[in-house]
C-alpha positions in Angstrom: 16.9 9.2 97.4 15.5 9.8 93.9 16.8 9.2 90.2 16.1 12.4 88.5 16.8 11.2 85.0 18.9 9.9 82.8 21.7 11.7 81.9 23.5 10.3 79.2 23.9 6.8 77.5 27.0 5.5 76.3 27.1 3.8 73.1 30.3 2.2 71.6 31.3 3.0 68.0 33.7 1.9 65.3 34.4 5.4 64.2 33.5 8.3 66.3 33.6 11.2 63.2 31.4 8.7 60.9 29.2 8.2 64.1 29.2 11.9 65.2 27.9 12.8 61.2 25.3 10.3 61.9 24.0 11.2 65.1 24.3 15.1 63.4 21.3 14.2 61.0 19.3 13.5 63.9 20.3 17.6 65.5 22.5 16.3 68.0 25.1 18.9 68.9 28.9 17.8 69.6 29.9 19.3 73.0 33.4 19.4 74.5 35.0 16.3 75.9 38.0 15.9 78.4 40.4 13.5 77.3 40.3 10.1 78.4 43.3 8.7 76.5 40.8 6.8 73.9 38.5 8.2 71.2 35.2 9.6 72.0 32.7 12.2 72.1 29.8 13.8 73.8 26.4 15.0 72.0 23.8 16.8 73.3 20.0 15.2 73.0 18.2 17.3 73.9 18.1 18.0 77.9 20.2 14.5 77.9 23.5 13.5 76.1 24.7 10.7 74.2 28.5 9.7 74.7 30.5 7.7 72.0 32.9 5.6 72.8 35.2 3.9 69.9 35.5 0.5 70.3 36.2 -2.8 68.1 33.2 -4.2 69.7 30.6 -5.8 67.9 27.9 -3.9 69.0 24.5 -6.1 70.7 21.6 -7.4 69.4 18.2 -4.9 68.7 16.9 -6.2 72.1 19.7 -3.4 73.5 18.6 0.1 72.2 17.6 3.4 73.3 15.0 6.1 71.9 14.8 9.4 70.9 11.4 11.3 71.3 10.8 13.2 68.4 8.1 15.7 67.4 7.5 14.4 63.5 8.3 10.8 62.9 7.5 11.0 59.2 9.3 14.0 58.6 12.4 12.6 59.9 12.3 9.3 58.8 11.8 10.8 55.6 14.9 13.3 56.1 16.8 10.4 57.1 16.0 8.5 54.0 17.3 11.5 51.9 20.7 10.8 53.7 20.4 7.5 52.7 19.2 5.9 56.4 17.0 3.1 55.9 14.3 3.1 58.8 12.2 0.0 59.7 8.5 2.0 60.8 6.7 0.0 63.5 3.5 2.4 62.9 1.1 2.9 66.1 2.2 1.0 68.9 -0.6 1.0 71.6 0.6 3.2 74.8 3.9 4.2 73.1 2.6 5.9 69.9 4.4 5.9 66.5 7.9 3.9 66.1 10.5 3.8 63.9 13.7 1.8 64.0 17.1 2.7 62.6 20.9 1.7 62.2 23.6 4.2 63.5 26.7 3.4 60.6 28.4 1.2 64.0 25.2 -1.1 64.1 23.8 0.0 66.9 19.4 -0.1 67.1 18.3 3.4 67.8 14.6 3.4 68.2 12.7 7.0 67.2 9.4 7.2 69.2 6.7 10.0 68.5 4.0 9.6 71.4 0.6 9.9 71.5 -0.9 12.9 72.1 
């Protein structure tokens, strides 16, 4: 028995539409969603996906967050800034490679990792 992978995350929002512009200025891609009976929806990251989840949750401390690779940690964090996303750069982290830390509009800590080559 093996874990191949993770294939999605769920992350609970306090609006999905504001959430699924947000997560759009990152390139993730809205894909269809059965429905459950409560708002949601399912983004593609990449070969994984990210699933929203509304919710009147308050959402967890930074200790709880996920990452996204990405190729060009400067050039998005600075794309992001045009959008007005304030990102808190960790710079080289040894054995993980550049790191930047952002708010999705919910609250939740989404990490952006560029790794060393």
């Amino acid at each position: 028995m093996n874990v191949l992978g993770v294939h999605h995350v769920a992350i609970g929002v306090k609006d999905v539409p504001e959430a699924i512009e947000f997560y759009g200025l990152l390139g993730l891609v809205p894909l269809p969603r059965p429905d459950f009976g409560f708002p949601g929806a399912w983004l593609q990251a990449g070969s994984q996906q990210v699933h929203l989840l509304e919710t009147a949750t308050v959402p967890p401390g930074a200790e709880n967050h996920y990452a996204f690779q990405v190729h060009d940690l400067d050039e998005i964090v600075a794309h992001l800034s045009a959008h007005g996303v304030k990102a808190r750069i960790s710079g080289r982290v040894p054995g993980a490679g550049k790191q930047a830390f952002i708010k999705d509009p919910s609250g939740n800590v989404v990490e952006l990792n560029q790794p060393d080559q």
